[in-house]
mmJSON file of the N, C-alpha and C atoms, coordinates in Angstrom:
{"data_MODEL":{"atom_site":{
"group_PDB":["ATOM","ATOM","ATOM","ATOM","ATOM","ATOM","ATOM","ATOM","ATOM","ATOM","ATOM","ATOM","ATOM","ATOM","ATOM","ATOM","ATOM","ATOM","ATOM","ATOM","ATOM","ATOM","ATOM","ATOM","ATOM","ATOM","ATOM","ATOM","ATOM","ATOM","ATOM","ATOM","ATOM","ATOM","ATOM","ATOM","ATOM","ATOM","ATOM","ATOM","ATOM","ATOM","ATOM","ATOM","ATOM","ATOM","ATOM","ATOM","ATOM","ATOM","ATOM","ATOM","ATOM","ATOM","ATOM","ATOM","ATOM","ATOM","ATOM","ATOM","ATOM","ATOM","ATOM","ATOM","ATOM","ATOM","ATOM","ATOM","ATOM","ATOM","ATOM","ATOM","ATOM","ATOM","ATOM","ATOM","ATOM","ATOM","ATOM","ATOM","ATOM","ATOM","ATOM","ATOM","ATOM","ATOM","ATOM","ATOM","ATOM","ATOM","ATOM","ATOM","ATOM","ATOM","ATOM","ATOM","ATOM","ATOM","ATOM","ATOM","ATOM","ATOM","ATOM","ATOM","ATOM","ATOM","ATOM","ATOM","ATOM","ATOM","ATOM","ATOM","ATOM","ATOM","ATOM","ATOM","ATOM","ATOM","ATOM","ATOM","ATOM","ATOM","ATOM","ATOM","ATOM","ATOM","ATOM","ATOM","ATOM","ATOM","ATOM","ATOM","ATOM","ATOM","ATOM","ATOM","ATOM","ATOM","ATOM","ATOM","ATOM","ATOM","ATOM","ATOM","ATOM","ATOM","ATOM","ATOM","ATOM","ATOM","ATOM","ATOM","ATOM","ATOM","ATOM","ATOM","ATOM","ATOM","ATOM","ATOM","ATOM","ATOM","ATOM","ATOM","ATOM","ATOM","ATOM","ATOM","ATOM","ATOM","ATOM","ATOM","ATOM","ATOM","ATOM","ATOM","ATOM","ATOM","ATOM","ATOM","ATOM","ATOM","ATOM","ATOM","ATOM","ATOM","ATOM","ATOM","ATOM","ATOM","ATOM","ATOM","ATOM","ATOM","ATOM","ATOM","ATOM","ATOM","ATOM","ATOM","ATOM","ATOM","ATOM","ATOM","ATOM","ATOM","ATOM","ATOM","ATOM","ATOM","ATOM","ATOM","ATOM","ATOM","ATOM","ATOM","ATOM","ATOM","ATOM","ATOM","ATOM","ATOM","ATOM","ATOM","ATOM"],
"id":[1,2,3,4,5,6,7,8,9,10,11,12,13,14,15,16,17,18,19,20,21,22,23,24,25,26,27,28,29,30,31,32,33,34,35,36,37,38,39,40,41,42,43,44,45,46,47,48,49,50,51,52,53,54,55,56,57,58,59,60,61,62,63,64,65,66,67,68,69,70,71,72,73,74,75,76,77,78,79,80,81,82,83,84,85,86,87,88,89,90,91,92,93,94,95,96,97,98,99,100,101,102,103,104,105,106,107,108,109,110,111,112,113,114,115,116,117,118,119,120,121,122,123,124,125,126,127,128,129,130,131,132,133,134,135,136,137,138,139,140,141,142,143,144,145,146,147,148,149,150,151,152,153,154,155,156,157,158,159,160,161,162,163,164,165,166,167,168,169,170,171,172,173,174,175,176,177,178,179,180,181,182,183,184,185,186,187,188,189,190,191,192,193,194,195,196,197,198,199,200,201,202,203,204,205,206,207,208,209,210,211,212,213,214,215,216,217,218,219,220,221,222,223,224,225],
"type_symbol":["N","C","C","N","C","C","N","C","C","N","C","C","N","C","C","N","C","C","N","C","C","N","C","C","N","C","C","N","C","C","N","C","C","N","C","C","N","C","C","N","C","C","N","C","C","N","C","C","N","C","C","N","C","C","N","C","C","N","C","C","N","C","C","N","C","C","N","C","C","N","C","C","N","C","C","N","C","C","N","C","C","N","C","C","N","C","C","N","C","C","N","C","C","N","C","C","N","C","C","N","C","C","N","C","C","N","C","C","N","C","C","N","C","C","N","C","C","N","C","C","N","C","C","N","C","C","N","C","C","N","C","C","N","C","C","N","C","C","N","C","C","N","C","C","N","C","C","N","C","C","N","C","C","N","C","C","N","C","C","N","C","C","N","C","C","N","C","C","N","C","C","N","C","C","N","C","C","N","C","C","N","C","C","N","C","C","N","C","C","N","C","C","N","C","C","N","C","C","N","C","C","N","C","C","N","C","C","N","C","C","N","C","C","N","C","C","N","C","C","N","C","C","N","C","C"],
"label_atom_id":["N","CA","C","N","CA","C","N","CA","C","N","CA","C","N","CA","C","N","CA","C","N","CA","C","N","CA","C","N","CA","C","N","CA","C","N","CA","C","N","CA","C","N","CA","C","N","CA","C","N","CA","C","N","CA","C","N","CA","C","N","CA","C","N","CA","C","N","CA","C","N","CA","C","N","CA","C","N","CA","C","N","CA","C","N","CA","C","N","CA","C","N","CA","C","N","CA","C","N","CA","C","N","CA","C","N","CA","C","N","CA","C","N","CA","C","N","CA","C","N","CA","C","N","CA","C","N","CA","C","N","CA","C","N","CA","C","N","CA","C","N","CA","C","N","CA","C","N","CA","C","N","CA","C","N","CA","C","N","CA","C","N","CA","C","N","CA","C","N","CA","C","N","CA","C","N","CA","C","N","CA","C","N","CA","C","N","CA","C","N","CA","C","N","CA","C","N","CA","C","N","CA","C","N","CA","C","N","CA","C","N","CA","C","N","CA","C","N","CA","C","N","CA","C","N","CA","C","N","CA","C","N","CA","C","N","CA","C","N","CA","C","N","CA","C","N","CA","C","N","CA","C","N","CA","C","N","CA","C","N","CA","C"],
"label_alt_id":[null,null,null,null,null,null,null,null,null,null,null,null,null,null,null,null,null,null,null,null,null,null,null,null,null,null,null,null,null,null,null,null,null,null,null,null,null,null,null,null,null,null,null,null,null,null,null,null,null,null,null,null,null,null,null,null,null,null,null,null,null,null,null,null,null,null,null,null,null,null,null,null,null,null,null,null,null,null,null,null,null,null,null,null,null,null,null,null,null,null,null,null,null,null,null,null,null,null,null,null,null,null,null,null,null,null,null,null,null,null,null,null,null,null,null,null,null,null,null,null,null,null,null,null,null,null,null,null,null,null,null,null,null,null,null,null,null,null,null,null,null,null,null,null,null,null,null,null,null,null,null,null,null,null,null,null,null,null,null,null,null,null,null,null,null,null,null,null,null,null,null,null,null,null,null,null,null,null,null,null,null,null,null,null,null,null,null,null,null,null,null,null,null,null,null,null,null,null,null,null,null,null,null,null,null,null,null,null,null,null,null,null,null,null,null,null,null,null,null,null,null,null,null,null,null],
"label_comp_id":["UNK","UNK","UNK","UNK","UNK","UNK","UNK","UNK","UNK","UNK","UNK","UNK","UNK","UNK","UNK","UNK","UNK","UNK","UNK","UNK","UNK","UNK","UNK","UNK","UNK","UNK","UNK","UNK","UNK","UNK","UNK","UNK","UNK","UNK","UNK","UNK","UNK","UNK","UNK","UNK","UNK","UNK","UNK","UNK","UNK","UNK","UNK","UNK","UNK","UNK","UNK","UNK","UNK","UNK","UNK","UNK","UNK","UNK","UNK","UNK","UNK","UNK","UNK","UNK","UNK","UNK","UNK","UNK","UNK","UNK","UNK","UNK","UNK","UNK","UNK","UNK","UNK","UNK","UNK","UNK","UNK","UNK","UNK","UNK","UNK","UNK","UNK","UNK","UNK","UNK","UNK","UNK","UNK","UNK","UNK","UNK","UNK","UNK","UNK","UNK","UNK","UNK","UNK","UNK","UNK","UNK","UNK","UNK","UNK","UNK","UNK","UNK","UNK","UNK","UNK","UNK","UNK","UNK","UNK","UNK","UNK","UNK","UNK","UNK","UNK","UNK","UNK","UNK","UNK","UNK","UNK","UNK","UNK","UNK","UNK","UNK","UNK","UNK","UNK","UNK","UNK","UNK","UNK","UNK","UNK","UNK","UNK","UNK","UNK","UNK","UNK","UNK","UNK","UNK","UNK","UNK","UNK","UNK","UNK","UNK","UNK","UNK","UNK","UNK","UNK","UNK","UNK","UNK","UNK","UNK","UNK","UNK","UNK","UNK","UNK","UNK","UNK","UNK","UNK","UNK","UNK","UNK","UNK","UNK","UNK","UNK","UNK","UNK","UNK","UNK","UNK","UNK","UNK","UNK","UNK","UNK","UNK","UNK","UNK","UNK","UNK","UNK","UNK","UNK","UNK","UNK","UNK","UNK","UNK","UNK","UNK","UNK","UNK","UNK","UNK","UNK","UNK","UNK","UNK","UNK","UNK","UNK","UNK","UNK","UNK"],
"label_asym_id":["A","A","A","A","A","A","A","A","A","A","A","A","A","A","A","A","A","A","A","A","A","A","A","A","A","A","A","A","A","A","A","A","A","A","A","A","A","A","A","A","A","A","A","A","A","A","A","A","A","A","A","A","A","A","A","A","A","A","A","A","A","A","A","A","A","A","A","A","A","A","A","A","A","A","A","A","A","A","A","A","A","A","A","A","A","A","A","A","A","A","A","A","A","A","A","A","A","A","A","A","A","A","A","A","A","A","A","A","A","A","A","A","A","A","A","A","A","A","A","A","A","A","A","A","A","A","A","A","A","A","A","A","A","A","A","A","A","A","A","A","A","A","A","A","A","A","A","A","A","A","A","A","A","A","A","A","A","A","A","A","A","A","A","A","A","A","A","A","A","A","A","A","A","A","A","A","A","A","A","A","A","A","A","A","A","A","A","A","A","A","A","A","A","A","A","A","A","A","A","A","A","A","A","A","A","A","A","A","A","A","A","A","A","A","A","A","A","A","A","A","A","A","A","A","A"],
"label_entity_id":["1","1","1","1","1","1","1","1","1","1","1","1","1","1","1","1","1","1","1","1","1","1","1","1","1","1","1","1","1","1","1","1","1","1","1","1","1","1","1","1","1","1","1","1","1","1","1","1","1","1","1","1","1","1","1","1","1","1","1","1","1","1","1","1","1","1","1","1","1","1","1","1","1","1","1","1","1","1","1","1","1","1","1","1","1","1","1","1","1","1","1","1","1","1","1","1","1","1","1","1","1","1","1","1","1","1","1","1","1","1","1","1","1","1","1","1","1","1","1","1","1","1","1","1","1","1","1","1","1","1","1","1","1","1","1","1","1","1","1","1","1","1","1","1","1","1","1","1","1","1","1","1","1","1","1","1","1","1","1","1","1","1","1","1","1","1","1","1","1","1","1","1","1","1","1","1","1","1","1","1","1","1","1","1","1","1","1","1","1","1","1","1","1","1","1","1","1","1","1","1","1","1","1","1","1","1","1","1","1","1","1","1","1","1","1","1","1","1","1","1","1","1","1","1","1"],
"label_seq_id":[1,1,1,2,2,2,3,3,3,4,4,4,5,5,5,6,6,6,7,7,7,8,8,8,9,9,9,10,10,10,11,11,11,12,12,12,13,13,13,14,14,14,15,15,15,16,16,16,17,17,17,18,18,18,19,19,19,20,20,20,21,21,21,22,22,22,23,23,23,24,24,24,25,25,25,26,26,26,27,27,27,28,28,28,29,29,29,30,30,30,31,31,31,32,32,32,33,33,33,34,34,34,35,35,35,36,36,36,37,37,37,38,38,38,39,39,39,40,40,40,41,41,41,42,42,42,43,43,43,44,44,44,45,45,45,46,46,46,47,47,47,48,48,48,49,49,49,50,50,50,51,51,51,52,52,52,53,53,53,54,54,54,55,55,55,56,56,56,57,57,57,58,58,58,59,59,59,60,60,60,61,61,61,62,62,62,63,63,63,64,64,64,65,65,65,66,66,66,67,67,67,68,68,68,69,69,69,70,70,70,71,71,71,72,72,72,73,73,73,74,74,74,75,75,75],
"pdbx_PDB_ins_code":[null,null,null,null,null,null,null,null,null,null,null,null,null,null,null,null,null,null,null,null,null,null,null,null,null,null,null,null,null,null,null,null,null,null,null,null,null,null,null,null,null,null,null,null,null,null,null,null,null,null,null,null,null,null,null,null,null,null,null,null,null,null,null,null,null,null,null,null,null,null,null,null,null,null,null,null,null,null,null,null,null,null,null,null,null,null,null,null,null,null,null,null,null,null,null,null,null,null,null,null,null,null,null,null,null,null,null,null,null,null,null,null,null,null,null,null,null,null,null,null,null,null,null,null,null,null,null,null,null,null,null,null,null,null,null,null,null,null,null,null,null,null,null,null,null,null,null,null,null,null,null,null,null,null,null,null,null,null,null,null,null,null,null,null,null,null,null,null,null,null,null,null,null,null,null,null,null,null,null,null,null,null,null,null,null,null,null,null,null,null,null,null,null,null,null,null,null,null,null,null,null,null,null,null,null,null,null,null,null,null,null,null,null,null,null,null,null,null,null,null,null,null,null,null,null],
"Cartn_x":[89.223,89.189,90.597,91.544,92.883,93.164,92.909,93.778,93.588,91.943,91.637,92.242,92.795,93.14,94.243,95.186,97.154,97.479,96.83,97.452,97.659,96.534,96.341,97.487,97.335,98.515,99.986,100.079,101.787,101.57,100.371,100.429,100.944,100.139,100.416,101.546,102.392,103.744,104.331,104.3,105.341,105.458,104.058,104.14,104.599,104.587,104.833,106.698,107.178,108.531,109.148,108.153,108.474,108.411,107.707,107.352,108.853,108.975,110.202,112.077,111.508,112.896,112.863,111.85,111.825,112.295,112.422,112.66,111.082,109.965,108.628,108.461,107.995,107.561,106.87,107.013,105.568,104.499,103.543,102.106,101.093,100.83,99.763,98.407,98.341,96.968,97.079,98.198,97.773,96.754,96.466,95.448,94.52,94.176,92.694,92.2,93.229,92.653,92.742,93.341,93.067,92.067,91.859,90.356,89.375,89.195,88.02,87.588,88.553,88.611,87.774,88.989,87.62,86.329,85.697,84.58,83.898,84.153,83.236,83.281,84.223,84.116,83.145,83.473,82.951,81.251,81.223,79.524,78.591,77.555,76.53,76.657,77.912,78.845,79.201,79.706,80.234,78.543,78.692,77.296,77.868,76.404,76.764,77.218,77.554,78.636,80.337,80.531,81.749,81.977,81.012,80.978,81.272,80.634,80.527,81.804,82.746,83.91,84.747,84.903,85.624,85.911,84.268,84.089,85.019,84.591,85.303,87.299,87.799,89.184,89.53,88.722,88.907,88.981,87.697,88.141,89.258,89.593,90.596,92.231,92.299,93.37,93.086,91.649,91.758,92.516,92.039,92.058,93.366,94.164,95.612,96.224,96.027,96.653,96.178,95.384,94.804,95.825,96.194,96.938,98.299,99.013,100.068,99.961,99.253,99.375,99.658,98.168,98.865,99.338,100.264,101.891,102.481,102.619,103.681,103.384,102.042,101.76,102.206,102.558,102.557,104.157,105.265,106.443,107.245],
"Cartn_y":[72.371,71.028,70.478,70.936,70.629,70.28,71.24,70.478,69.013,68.706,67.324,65.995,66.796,65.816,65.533,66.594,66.886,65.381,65.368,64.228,62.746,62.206,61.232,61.06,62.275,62.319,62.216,62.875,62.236,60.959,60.511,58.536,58.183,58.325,58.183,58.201,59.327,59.282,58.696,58.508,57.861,56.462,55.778,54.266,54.403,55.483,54.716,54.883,55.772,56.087,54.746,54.421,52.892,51.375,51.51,50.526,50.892,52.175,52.066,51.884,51.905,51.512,50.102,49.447,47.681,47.337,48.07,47.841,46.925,47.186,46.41,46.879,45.592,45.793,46.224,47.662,48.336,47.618,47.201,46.705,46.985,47.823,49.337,48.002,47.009,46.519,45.853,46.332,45.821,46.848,48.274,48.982,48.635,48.422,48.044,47.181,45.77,45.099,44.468,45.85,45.77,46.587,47.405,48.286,47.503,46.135,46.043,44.833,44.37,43.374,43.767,45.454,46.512,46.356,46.822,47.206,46.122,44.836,43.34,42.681,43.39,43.019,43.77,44.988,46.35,46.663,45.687,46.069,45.711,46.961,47.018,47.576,47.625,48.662,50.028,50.269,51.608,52.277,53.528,54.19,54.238,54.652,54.774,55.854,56.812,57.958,57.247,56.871,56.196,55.118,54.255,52.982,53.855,55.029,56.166,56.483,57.485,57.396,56.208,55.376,53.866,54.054,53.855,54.012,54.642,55.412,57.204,56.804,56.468,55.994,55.248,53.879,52.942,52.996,53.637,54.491,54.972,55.894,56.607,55.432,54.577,53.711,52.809,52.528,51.171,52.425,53.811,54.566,54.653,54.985,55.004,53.709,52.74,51.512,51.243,51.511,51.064,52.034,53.189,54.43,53.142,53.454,53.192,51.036,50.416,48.872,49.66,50.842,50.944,51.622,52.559,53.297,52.453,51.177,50.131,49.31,49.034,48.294,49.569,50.132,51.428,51.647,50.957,51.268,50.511],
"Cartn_z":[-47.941,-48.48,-48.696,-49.178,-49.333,-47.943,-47.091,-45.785,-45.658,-45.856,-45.65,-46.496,-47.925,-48.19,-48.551,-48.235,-47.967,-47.525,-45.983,-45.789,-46.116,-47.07,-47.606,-48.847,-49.364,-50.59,-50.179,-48.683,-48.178,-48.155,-47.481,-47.264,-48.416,-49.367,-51.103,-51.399,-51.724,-51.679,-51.09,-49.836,-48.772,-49.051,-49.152,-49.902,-50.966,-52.217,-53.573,-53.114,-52.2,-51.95,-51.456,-50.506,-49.8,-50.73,-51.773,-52.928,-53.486,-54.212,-54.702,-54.115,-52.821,-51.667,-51.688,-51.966,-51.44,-52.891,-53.684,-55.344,-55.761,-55.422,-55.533,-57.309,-58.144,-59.772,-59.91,-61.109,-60.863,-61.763,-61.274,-61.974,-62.205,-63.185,-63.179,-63.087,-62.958,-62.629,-61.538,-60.51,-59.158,-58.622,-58.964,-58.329,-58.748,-59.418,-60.189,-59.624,-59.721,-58.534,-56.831,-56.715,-55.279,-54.738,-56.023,-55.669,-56.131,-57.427,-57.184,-55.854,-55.511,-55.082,-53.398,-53.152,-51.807,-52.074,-53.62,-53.883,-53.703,-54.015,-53.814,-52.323,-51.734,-50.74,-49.241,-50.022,-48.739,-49.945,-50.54,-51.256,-50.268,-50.312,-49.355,-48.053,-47.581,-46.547,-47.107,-48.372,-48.191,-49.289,-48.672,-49.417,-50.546,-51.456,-52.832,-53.431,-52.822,-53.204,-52.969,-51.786,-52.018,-53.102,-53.479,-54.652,-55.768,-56.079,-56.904,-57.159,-56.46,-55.976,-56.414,-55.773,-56.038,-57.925,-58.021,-59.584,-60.506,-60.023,-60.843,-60.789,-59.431,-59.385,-60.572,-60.46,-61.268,-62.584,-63.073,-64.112,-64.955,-64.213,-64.242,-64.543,-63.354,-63.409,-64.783,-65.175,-66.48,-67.271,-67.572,-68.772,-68.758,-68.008,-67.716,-68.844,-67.944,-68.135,-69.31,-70.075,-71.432,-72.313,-72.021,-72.564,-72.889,-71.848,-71.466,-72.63,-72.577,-73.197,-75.163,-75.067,-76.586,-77.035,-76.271,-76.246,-76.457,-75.419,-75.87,-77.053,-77.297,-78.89,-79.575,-79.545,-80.735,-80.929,-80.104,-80.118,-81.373],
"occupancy":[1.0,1.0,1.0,1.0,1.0,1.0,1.0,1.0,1.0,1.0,1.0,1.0,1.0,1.0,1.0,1.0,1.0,1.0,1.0,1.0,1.0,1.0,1.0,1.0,1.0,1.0,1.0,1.0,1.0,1.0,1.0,1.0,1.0,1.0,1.0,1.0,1.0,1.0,1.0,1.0,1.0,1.0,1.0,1.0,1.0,1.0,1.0,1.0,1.0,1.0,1.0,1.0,1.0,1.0,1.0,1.0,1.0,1.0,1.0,1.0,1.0,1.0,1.0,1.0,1.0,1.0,1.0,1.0,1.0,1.0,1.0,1.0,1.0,1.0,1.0,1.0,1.0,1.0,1.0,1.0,1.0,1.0,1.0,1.0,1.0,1.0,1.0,1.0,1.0,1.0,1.0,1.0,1.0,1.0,1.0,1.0,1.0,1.0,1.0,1.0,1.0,1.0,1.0,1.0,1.0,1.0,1.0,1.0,1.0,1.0,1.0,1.0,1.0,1.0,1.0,1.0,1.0,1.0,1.0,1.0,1.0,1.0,1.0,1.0,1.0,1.0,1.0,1.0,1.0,1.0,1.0,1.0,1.0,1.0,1.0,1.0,1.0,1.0,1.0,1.0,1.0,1.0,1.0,1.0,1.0,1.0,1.0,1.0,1.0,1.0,1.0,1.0,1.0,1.0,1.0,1.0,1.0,1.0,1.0,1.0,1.0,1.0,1.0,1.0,1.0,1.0,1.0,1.0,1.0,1.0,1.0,1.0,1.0,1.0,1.0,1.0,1.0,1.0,1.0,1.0,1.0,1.0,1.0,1.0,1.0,1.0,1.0,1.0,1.0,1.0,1.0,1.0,1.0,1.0,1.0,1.0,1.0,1.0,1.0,1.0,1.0,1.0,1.0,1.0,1.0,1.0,1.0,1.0,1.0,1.0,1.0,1.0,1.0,1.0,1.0,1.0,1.0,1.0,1.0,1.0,1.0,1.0,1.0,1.0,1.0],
"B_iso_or_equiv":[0.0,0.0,0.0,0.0,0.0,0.0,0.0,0.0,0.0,0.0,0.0,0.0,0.0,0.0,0.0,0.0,0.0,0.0,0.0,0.0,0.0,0.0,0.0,0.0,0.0,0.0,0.0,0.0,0.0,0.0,0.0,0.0,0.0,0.0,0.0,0.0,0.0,0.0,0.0,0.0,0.0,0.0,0.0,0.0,0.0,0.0,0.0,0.0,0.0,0.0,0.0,0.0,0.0,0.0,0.0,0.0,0.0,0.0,0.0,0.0,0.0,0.0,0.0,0.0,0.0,0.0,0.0,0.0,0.0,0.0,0.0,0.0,0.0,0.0,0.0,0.0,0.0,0.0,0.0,0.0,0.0,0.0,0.0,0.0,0.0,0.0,0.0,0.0,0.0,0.0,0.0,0.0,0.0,0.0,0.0,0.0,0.0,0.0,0.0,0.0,0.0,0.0,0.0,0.0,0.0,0.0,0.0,0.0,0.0,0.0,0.0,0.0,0.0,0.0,0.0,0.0,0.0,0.0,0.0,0.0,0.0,0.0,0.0,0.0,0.0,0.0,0.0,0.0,0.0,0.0,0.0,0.0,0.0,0.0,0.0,0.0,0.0,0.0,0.0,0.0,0.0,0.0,0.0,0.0,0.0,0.0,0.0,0.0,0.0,0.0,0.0,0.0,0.0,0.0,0.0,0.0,0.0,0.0,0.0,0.0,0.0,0.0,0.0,0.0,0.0,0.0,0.0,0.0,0.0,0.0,0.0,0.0,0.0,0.0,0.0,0.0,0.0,0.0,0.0,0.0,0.0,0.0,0.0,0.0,0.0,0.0,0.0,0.0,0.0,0.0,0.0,0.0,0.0,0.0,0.0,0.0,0.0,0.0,0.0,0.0,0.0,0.0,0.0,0.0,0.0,0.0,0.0,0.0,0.0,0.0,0.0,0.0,0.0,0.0,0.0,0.0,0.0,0.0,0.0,0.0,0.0,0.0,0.0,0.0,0.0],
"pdbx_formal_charge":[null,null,null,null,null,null,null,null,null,null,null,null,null,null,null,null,null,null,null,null,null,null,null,null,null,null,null,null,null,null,null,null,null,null,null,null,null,null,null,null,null,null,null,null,null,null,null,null,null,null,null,null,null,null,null,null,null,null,null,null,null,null,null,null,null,null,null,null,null,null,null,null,null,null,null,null,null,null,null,null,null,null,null,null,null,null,null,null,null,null,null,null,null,null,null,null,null,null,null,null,null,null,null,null,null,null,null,null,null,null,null,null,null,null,null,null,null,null,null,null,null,null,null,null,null,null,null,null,null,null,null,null,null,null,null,null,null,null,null,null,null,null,null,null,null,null,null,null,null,null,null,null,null,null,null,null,null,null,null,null,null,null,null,null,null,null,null,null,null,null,null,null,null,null,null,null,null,null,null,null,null,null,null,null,null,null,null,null,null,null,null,null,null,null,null,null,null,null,null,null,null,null,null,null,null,null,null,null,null,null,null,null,null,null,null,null,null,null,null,null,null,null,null,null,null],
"auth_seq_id":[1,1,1,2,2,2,3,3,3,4,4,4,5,5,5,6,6,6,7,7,7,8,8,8,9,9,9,10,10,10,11,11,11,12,12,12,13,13,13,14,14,14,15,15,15,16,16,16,17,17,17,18,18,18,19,19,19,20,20,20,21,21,21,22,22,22,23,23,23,24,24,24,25,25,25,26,26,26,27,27,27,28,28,28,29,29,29,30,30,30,31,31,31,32,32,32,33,33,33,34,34,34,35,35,35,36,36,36,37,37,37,38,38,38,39,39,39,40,40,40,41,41,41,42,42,42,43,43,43,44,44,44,45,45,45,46,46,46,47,47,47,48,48,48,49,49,49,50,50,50,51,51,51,52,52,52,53,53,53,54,54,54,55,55,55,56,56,56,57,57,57,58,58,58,59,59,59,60,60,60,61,61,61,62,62,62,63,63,63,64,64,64,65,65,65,66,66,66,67,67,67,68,68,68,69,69,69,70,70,70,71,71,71,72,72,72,73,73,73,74,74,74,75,75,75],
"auth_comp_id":["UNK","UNK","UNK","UNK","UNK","UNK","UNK","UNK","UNK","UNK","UNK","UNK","UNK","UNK","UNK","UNK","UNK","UNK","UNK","UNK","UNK","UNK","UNK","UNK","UNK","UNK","UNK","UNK","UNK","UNK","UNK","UNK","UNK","UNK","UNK","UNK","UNK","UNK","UNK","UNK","UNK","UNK","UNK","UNK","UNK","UNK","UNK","UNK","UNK","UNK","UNK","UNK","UNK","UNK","UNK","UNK","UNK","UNK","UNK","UNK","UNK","UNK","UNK","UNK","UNK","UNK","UNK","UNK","UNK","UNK","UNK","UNK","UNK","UNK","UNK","UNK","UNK","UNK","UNK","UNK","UNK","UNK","UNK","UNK","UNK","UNK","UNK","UNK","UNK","UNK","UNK","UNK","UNK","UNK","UNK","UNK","UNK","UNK","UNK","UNK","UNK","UNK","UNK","UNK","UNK","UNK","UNK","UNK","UNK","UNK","UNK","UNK","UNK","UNK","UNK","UNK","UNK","UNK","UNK","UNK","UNK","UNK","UNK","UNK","UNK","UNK","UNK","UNK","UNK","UNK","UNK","UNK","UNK","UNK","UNK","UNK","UNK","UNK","UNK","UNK","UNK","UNK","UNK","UNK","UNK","UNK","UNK","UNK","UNK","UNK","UNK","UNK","UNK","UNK","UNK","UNK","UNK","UNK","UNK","UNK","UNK","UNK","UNK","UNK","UNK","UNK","UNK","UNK","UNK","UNK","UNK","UNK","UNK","UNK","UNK","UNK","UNK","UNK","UNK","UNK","UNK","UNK","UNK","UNK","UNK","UNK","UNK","UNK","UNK","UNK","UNK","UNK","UNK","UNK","UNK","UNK","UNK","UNK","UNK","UNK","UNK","UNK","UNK","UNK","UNK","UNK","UNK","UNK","UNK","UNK","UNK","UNK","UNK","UNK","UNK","UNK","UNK","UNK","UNK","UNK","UNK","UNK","UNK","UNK","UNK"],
"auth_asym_id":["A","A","A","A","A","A","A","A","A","A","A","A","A","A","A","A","A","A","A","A","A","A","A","A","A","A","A","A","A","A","A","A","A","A","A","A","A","A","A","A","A","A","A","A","A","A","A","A","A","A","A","A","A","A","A","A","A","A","A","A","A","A","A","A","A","A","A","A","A","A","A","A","A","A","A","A","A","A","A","A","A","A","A","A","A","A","A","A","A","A","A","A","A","A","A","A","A","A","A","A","A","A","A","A","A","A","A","A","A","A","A","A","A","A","A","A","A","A","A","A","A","A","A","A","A","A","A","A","A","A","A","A","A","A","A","A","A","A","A","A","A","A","A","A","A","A","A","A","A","A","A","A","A","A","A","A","A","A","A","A","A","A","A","A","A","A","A","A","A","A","A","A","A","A","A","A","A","A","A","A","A","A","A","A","A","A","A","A","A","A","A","A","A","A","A","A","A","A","A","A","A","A","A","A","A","A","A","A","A","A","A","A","A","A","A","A","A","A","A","A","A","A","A","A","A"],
"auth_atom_id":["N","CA","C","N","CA","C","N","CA","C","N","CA","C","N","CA","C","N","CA","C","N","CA","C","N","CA","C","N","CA","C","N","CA","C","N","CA","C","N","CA","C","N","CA","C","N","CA","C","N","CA","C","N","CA","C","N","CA","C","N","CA","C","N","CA","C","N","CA","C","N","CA","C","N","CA","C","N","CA","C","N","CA","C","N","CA","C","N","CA","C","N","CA","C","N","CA","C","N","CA","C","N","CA","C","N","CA","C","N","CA","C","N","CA","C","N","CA","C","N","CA","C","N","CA","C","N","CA","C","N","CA","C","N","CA","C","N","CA","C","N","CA","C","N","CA","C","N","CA","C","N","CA","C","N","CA","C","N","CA","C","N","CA","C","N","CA","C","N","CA","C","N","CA","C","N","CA","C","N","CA","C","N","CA","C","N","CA","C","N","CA","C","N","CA","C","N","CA","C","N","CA","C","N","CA","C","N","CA","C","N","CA","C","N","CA","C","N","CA","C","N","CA","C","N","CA","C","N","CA","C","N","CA","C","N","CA","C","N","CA","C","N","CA","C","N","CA","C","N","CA","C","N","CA","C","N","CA","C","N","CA","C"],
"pdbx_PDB_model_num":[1,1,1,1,1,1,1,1,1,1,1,1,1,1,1,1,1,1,1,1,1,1,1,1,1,1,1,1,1,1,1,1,1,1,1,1,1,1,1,1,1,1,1,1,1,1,1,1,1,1,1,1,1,1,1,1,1,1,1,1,1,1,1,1,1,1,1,1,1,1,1,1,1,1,1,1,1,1,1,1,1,1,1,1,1,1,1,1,1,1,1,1,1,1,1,1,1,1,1,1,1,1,1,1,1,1,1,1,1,1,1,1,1,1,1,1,1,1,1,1,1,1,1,1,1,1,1,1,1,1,1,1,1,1,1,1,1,1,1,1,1,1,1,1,1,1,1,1,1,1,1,1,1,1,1,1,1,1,1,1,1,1,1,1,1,1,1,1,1,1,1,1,1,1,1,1,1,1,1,1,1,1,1,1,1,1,1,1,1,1,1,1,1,1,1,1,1,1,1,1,1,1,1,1,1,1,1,1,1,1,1,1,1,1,1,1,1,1,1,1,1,1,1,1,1]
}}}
């Protein structure tokens, strides 16, 4: 299983390497919504294990970004 998904994680890196070469602002809610923006768009196309998936990411990125707003209210 790792092999399969090594390579996605260089993509990963290599863009956030390339985001940080262009000097690009980091905007912890540009993922959020550029994922939900996939999910409304690819609805009814991707099965519901991938929507599932999607989900579970998204998740993950609000919980982040919710961390991180009241770290900074907390400073």
């Amino acid at each position: 299983m790792i092999e399969q998904i090594d390579p996605y994680i260089k993509l990963f890196r290599e863009r956030a390497e390339h985001l940080d070469a262009e000097g690009a602002p980091h905007d912890p809610d540009e993922p959020l919504i550029l994922l939900a923006s996939l999910m409304g768009n690819e609805e009814g196309a991707l099965s519901e294990h991938a929507m599932n998936v999607l989900t579970e990411i998204g998740g993950q990125l609000y919980r982040e970004g919710l961390r991180r707003r009241l770290d900074r209210l907390a400073e």
